[in-house]
VEXTIDO-974116 format. One record per residue: residue in three letters; x, y, z of N, C-alpha, C, O in turn. Coordinates in pm, whole numbers, plus 50000, padded with zeros to 5 digits. Layout:
<sites>
{"ALA" {X Y Z} {X Y Z} {X Y Z} {X Y Z}}
...
</sites>
This chain:
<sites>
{"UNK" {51334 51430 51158} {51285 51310 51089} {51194 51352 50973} {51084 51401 50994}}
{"UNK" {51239 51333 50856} {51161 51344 50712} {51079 51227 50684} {51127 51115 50701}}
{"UNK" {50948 51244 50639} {50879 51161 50561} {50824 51166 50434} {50774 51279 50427}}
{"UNK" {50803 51100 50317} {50756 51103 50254} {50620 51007 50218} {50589 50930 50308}}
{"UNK" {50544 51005 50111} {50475 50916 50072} {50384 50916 49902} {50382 51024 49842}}
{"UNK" {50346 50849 49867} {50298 50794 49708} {50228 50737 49694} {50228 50618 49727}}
{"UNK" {50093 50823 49612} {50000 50769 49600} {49998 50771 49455} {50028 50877 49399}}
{"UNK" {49954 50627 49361} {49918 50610 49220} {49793 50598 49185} {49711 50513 49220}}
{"UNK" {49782 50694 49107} {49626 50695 49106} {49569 50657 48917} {49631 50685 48814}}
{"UNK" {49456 50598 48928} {49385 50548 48786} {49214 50618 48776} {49136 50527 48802}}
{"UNK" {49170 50694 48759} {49064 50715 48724} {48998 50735 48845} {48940 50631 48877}}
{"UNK" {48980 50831 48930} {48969 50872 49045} {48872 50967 49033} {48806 50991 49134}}
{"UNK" {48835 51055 48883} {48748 51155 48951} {48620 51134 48846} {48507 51185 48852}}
{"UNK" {48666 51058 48763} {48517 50974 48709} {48409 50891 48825} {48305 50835 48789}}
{"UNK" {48451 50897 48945} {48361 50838 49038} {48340 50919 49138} {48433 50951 49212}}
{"UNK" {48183 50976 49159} {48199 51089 49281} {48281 51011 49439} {48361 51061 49518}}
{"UNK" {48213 50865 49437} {48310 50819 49560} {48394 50848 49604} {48430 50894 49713}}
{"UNK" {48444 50814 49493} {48604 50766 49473} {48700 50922 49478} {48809 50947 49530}}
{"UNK" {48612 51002 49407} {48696 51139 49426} {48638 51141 49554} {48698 51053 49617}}
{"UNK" {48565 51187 49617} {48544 51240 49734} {48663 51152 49835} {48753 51195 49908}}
{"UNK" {48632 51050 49813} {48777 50964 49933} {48908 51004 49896} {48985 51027 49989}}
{"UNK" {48961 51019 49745} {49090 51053 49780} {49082 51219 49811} {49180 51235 49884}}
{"UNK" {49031 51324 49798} {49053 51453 49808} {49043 51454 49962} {49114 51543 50009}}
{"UNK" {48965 51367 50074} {48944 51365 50176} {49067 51312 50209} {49139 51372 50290}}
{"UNK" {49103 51205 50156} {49275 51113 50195} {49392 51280 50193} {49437 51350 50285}}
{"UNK" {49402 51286 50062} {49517 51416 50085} {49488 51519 50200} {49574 51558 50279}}
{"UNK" {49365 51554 50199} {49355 51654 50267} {49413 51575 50429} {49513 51629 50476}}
{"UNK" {49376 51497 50482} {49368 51477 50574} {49516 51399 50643} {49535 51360 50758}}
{"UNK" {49604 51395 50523} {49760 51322 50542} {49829 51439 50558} {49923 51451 50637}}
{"UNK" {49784 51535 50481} {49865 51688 50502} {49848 51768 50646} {49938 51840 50689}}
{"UNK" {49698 51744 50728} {49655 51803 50841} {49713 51705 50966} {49759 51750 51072}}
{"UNK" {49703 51576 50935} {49764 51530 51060} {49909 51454 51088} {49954 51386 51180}}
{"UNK" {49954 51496 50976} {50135 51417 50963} {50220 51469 51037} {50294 51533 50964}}
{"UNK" {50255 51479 51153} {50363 51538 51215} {50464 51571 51157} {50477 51691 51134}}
{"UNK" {50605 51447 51099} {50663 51455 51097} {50687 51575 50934} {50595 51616 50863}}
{"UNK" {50779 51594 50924} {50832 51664 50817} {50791 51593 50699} {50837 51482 50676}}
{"UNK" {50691 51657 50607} {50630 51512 50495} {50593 51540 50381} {50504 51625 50372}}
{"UNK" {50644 51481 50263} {50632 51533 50110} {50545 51442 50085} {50575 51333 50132}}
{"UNK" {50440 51447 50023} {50337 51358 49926} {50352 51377 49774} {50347 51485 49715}}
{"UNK" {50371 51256 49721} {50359 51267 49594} {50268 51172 49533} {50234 51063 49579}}
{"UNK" {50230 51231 49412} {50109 51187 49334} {50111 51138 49194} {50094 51219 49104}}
{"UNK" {50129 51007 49167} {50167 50984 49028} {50029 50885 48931} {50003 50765 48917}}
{"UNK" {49972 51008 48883} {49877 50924 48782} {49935 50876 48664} {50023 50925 48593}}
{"UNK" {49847 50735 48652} {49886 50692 48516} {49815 50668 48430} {49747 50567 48410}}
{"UNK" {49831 50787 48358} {49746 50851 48267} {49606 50792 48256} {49542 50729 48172}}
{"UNK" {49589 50837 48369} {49417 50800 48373} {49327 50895 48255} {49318 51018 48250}}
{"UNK" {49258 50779 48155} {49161 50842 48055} {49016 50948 48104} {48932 50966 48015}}
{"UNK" {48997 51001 48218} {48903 51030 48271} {48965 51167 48362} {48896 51228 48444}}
{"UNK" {49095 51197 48332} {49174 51327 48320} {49202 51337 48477} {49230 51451 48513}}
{"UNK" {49201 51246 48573} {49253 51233 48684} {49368 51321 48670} {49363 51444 48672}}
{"UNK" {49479 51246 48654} {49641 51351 48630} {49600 51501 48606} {49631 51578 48697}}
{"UNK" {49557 51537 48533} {49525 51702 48480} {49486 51773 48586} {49538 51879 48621}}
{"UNK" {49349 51690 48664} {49267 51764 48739} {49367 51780 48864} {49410 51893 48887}}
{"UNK" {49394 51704 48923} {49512 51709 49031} {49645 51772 49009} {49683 51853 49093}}
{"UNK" {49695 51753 48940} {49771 51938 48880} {49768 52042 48909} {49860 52107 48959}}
{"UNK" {49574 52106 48863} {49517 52209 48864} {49507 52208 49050} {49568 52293 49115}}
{"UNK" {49419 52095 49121} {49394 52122 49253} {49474 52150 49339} {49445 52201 49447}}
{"UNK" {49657 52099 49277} {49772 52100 49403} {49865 52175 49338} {49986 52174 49356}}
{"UNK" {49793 52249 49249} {49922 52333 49206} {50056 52434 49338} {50178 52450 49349}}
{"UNK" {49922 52476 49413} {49970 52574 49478} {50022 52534 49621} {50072 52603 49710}}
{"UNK" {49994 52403 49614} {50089 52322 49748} {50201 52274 49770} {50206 52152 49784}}
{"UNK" {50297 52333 49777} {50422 52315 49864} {50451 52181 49882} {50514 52132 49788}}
{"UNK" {50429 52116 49961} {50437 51961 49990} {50372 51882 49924} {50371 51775 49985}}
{"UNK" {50299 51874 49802} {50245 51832 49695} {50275 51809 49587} {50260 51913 49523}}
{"UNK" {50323 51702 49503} {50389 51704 49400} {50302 51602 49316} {50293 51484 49349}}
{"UNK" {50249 51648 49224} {50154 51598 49129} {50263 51553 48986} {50341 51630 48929}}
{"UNK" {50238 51400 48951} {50299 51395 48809} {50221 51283 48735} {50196 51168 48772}}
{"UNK" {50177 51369 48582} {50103 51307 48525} {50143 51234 48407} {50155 51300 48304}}
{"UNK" {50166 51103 48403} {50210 50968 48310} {50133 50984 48194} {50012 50974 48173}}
{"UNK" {50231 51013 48122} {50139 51014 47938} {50096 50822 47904} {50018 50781 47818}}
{"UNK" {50168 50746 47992} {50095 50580 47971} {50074 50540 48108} {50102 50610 48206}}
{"UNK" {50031 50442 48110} {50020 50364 48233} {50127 50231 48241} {50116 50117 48194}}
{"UNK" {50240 50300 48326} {50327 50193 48336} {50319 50069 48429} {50408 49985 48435}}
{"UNK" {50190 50065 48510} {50172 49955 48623} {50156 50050 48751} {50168 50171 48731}}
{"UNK" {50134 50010 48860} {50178 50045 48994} {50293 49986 49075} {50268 49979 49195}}
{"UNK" {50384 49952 49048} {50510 49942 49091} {50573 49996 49053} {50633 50072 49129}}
{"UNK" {50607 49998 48912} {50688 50112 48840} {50655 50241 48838} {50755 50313 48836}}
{"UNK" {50495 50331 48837} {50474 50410 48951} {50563 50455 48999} {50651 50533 48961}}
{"UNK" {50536 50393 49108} {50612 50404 49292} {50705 50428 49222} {50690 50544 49184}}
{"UNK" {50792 50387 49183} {50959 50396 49149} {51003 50508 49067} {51118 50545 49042}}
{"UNK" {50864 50564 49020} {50952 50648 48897} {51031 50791 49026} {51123 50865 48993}}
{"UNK" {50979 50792 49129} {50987 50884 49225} {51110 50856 49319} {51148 50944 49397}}
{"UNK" {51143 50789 49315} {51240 50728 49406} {51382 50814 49382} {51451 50825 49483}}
{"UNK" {51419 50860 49291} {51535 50927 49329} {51492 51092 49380} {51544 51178 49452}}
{"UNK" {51404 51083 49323} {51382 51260 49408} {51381 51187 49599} {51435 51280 49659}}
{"UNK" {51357 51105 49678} {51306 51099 49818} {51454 51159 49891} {51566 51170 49839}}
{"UNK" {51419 51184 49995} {51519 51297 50067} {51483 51251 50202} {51540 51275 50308}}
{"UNK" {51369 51174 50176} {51302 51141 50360} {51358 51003 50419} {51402 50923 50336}}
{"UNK" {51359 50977 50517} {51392 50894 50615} {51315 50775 50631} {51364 50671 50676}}
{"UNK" {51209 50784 50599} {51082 50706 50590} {50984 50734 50495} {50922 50840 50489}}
{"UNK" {50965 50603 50396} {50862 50669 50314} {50736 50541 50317} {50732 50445 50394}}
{"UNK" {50613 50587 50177} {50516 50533 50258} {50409 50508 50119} {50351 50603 50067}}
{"UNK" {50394 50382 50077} {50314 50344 49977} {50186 50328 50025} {50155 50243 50108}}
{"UNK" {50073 50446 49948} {49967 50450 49991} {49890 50466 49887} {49910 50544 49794}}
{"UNK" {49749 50351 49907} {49627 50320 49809} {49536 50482 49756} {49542 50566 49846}}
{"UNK" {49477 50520 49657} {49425 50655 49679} {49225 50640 49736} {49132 50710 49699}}
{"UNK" {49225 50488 49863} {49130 50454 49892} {49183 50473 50057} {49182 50381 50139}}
{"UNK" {49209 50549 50072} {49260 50512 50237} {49206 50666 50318} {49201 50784 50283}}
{"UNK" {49166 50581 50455} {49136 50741 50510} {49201 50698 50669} {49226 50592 50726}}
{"UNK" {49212 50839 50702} {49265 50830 50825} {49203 50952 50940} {49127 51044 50915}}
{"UNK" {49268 50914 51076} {49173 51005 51145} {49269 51032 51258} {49219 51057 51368}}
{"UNK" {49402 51031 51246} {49497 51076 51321} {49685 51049 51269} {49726 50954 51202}}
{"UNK" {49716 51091 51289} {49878 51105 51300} {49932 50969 51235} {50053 50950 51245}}
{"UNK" {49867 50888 51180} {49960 50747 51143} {50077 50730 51112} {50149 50649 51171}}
{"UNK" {50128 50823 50987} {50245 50839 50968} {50394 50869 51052} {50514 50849 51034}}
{"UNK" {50309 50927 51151} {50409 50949 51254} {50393 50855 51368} {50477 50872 51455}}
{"UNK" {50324 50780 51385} {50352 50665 51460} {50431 50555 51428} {50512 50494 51496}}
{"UNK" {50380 50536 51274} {50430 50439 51206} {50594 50505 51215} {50666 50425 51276}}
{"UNK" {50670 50631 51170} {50773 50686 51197} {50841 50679 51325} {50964 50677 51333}}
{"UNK" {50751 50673 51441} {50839 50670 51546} {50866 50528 51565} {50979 50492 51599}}
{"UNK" {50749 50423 51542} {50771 50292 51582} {50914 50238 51484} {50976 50154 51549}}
{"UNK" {50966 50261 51375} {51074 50241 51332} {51177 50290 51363} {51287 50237 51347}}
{"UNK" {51148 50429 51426} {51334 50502 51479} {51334 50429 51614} {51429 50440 51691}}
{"UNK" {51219 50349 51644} {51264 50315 51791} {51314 50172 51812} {51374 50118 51905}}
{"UNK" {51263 50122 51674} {51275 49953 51637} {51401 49948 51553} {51371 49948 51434}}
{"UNK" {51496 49946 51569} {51619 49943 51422} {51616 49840 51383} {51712 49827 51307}}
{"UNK" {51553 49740 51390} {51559 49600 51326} {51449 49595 51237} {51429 49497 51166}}
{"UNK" {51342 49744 51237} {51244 49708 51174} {51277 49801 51041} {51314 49918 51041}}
{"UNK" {51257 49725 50941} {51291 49825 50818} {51148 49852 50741} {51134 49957 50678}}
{"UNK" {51051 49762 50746} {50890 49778 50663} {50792 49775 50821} {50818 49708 50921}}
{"UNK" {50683 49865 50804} {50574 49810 50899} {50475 49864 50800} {50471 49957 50719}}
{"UNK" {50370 49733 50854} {50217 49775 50868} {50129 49800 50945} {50107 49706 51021}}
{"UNK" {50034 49934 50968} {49925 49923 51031} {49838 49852 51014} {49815 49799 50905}}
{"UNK" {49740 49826 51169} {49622 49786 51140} {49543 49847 51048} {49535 49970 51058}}
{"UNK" {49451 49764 50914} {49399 49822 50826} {49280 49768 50850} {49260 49648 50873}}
{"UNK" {49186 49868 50846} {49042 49815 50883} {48918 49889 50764} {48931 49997 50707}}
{"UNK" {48814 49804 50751} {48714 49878 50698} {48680 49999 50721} {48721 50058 50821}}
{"UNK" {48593 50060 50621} {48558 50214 50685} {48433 50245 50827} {48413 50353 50882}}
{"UNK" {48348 50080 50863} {48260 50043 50966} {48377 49974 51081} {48329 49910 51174}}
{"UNK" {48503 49986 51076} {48594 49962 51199} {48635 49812 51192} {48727 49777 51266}}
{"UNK" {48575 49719 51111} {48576 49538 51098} {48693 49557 51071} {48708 49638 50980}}
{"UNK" {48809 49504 51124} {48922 49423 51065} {48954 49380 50933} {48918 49262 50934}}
{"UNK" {48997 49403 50829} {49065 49402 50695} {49122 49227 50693} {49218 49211 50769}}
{"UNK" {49074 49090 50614} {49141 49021 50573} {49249 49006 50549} {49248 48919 50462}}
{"UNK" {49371 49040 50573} {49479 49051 50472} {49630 48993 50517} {49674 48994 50631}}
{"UNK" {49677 48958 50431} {49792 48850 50437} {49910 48894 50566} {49961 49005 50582}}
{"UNK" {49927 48799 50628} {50044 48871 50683} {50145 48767 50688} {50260 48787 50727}}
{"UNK" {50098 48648 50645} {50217 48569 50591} {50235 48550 50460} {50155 48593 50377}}
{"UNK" {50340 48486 50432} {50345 48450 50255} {50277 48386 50218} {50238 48283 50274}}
{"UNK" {50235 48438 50087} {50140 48370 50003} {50204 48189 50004} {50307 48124 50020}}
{"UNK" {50047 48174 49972} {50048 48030 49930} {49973 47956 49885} {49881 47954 49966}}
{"UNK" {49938 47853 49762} {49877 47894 49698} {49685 47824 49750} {49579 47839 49690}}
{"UNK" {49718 47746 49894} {49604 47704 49936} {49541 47831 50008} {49419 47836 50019}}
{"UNK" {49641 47964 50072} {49567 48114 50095} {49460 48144 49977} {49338 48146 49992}}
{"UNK" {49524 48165 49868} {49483 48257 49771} {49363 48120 49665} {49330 48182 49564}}
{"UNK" {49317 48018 49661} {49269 47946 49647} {49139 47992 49740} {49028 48018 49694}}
{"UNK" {49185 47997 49916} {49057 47978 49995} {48988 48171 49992} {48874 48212 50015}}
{"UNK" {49109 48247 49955} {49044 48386 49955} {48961 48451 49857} {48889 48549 49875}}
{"UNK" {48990 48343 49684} {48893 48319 49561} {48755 48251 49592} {48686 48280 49495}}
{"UNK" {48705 48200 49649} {48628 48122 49684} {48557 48088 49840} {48475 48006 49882}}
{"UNK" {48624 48181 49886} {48552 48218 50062} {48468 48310 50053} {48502 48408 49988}}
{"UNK" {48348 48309 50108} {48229 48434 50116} {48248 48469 50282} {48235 48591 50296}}
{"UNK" {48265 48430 50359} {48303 48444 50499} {48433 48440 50557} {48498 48372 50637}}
{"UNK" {48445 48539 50488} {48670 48518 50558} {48727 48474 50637} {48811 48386 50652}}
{"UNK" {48616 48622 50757} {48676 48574 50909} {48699 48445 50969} {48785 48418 51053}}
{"UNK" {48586 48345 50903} {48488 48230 50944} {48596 48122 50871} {48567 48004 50889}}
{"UNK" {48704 48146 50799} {48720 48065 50713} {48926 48031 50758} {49020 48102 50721}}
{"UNK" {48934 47914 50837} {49020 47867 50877} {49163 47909 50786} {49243 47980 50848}}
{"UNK" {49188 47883 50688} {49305 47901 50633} {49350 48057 50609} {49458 48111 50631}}
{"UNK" {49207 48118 50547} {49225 48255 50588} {49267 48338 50702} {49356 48423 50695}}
{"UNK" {49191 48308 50820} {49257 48323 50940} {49379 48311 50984} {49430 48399 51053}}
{"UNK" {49479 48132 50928} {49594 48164 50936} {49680 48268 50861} {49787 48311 50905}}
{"UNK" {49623 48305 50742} {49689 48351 50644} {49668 48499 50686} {49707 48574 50597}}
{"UNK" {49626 48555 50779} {49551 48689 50805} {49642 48707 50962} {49660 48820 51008}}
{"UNK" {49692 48592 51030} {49691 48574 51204} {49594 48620 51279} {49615 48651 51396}}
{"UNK" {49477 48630 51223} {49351 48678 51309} {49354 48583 51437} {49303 48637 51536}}
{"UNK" {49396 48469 51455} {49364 48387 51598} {49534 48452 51672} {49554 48389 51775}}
{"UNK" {49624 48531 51651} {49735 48600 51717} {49680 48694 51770} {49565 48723 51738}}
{"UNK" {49756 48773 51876} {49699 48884 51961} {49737 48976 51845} {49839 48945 51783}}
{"UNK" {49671 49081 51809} {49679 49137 51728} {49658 49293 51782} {49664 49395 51713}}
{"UNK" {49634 49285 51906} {49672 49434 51980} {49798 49482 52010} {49836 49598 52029}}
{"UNK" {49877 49346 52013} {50019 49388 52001} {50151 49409 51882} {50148 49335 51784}}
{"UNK" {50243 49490 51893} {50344 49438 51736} {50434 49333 51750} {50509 49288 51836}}
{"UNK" {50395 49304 51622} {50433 49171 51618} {50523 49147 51495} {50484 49190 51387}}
{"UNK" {50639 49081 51502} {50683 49009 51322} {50580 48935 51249} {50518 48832 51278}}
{"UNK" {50577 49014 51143} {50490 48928 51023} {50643 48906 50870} {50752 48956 50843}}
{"UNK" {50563 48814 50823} {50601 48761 50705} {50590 48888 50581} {50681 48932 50511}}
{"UNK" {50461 48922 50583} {50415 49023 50440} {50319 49128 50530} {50282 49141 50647}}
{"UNK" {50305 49186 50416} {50219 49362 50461} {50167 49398 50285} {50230 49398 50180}}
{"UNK" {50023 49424 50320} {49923 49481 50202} {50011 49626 50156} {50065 49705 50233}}
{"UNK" {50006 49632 50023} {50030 49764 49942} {50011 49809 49930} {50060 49882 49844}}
{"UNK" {49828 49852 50047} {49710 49961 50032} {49793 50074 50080} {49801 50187 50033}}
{"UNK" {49889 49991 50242} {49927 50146 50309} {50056 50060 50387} {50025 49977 50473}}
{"UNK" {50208 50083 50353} {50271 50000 50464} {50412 50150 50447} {50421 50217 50344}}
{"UNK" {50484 50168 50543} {50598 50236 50567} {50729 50131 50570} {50755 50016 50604}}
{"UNK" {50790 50242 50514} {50946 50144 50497} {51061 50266 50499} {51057 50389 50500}}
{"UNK" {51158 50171 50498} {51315 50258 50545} {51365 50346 50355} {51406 50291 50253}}
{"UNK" {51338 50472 50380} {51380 50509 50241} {51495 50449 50194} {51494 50376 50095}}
{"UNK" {51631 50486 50284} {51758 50367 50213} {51715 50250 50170} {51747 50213 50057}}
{"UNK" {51622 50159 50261} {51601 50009 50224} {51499 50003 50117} {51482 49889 50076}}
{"UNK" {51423 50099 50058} {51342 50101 49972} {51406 50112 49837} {51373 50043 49740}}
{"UNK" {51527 50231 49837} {51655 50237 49755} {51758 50131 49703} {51826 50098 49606}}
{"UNK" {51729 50103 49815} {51861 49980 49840} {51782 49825 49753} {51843 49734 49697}}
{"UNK" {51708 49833 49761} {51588 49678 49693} {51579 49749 49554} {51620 49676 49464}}
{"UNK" {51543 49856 49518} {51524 49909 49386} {51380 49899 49364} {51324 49829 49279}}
{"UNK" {51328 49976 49449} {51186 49952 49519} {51088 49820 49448} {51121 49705 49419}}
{"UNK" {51011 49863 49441} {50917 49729 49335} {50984 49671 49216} {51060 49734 49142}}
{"UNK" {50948 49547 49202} {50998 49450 49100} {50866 49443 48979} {50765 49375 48957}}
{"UNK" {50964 49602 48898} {50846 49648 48791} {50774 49521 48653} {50693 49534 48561}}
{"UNK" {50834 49437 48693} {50762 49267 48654} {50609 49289 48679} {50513 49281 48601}}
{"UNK" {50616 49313 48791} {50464 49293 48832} {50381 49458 48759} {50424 49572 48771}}
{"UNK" {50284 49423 48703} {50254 49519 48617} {50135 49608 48724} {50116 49730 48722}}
{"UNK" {50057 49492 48825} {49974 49513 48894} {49956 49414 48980} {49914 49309 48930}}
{"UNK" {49978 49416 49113} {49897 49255 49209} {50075 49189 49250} {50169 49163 49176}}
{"UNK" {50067 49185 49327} {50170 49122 49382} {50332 49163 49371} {50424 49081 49377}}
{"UNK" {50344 49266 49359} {50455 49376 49382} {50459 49355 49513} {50557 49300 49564}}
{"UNK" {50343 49400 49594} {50397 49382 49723} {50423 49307 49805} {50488 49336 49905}}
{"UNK" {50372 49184 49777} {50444 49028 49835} {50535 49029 49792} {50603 49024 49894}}
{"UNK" {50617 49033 49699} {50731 49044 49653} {50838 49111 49723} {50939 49063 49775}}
{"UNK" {50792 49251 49715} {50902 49363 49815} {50911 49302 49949} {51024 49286 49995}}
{"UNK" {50796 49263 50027} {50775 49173 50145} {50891 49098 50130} {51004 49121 50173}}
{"UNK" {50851 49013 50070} {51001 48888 50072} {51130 48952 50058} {51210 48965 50150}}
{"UNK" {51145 48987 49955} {51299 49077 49972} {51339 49191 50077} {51448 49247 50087}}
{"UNK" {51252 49207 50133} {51271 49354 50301} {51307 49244 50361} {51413 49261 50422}}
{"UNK" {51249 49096 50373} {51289 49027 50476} {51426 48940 50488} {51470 48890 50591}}
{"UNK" {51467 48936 50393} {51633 48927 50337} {51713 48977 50439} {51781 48912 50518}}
{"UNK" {51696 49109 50432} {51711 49198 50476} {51704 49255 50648} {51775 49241 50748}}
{"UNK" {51620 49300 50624} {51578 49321 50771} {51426 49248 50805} {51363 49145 50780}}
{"UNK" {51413 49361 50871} {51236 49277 50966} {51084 49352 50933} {51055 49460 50986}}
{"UNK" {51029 49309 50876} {50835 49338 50855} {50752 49354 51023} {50719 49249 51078}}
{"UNK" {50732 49450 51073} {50692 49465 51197} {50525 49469 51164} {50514 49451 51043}}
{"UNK" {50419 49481 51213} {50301 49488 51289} {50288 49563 51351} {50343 49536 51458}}
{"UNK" {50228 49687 51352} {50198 49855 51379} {50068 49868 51435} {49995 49934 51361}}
{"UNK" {49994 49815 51576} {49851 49826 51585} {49820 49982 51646} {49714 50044 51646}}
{"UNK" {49916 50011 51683} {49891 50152 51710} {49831 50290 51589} {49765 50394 51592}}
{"UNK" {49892 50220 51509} {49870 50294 51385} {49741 50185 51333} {49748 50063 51348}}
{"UNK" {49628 50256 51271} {49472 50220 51209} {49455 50321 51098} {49447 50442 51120}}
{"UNK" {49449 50266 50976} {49388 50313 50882} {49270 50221 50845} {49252 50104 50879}}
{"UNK" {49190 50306 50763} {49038 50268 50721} {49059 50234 50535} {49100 50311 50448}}
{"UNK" {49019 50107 50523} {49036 50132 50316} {48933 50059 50319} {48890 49969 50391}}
{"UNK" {48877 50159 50153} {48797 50106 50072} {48819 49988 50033} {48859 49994 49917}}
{"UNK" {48813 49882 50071} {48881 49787 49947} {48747 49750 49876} {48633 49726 49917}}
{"UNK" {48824 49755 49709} {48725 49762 49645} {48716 49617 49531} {48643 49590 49436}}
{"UNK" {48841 49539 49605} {48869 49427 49483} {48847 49423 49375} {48774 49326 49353}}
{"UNK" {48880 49498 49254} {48854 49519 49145} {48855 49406 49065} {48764 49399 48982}}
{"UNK" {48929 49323 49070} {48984 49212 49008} {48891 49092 48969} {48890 49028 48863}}
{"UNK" {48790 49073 49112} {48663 48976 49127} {48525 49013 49017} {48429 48946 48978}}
{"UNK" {48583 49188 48986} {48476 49241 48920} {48504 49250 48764} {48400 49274 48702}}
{"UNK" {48611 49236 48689} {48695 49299 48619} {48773 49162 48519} {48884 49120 48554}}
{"UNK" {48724 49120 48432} {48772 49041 48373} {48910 49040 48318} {48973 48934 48312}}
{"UNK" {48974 49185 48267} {49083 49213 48233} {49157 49227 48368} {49264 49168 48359}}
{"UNK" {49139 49284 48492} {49187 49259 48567} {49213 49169 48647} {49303 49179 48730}}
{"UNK" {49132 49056 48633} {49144 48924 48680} {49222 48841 48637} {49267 48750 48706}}
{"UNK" {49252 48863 48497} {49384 48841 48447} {49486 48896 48441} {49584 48850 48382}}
{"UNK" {49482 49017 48505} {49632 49070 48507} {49697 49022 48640} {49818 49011 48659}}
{"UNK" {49571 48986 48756} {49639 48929 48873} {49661 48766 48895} {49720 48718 48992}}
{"UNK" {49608 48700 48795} {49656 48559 48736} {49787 48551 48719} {49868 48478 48776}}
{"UNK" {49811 48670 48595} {49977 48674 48552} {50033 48669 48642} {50121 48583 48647}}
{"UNK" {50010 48771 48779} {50084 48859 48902} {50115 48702 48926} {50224 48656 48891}}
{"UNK" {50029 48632 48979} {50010 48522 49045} {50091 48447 49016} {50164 48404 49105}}
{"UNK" {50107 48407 48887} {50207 48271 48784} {50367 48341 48835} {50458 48268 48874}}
{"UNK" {50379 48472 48827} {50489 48545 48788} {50575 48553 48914} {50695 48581 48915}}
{"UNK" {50476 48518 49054} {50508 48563 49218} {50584 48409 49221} {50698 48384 49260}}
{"UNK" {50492 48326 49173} {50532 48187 49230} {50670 48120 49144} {50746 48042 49202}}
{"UNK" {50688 48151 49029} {50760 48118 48968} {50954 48172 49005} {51065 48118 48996}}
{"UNK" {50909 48279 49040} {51018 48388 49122} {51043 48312 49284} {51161 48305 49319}}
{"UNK" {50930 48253 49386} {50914 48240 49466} {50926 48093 49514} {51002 48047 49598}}
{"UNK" {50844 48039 49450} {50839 47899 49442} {50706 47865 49528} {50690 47934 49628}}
{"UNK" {50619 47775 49502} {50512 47756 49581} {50534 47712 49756} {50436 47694 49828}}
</sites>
């Protein structure tokens, strides 16, 4: 069983944080991945020489494949520029904010060779203090994303909750609707087979998107066995240009989708 996975990265070592979490992320996907597993690394063209520096750090790694974007084509298109090199069985879109502290990949790997109906899963994604992660596991809509602009208390906050299934047993796997784009595994053919991300989306909602079309398809599973930890850092709330690029995402999901 081969795996792969892809991380896109933007300006990563202009922040001691931020470098310290992803150099801790690689290091620590390479030490505990069971299965057979290529990582690849596609900056886009981050002005703060991210791409360069990661070059220099993974030159000499084997299962490391560093490629540095003279523009920034989005993060979907990213992901995709890689897609005909994959050779693996399972591959694996991952945030360069994520940490882990055991084998995920290979859980997440076995829970699909054992599920054939499941073609995408997500792990439980939790803060880096262990709290439970907000995050969609049904389709957007636009009274979700309304109450998640304007909620200061998530957990606390009814529509969110449905939109999250926080009141579902959530110790068990379960079918969901959608899965976050911080960290979810999918069927390399079926990732092939969709033409991975719908490079429309420049940023923000690629992965509701792929969500809906995996489910065409086959089935979005619920992985609690598997726990990763993310930064989430919502850039968007902070970020005026980015707040409009996930407006667009937004106009661009629903219009494709329909409210």
């Amino acid at each position: 069983m081969k795996a792969s996975g892809c991380i896109v990265t933007y300006n990563v070592i202009s922040s001691p944080s931020k470098k310290k979490i992803f150099l801790k992320e690689v290091e620590d996907l390479m030490r505990f991945t069971e299965p057979d597993f290529k990582l690849y690394i596609v900056d886009n063209a981050s002005p703060d020489g991210t791409g360069e520096y990661l070059k220099k750090e993974y030159a000499s790694k084997e299962h490391i494949e560093v490629i540095a974007n003279k523009e920034n084509i989005g993060f979907g298109k990213a992901h995709n520029q890689i897609m005909d090199e994959l050779e693996s069985d399972y591959h694996f879109i991952i945030n360069p904010d994520i940490l882990i502290k055991d084998d995920v990949i290979g859980k997440m790997c076995a829970f699909m060779e054992e599920n054939a109906g499941c073609g995408m899963a997500s792990p439980d994604i939790r803060f880096p203090n262990g709290n439970r992660q907000v995050l969609a596991k049904k389709n957007p809509k636009l009274k979700y994303l309304v109450a998640s602009r304007l909620s200061s208390d998530r957990e606390n906050n009814n529509l969110l909750r449905e939109y999250a299934m926080l009141d579902s047993d959530l110790s068990v796997p379960q079918r969901i609707e959608n899965a976050s784009g911080c960290f979810i595994g999918i069927r390399t053919d079926l990732f092939k087979k969709l033409g991975g991300f719908d490079d429309r989306f420049f940023m923000y909602f690629e992965d509701y998107d792929l969500a809906r079309r995996v489910n065409k398809l086959s089935e979005i599973w619920y992985c609690p066995q598997a726990v990763v930890f993310h930064e989430w850092g919502r850039d968007s709330k902070r970020s005026t240009k980015l707040m409009m690029i996930h407006i667009q995402s937004t106009l661009k999901y629903f219009m494709k989708w329909g409210l």
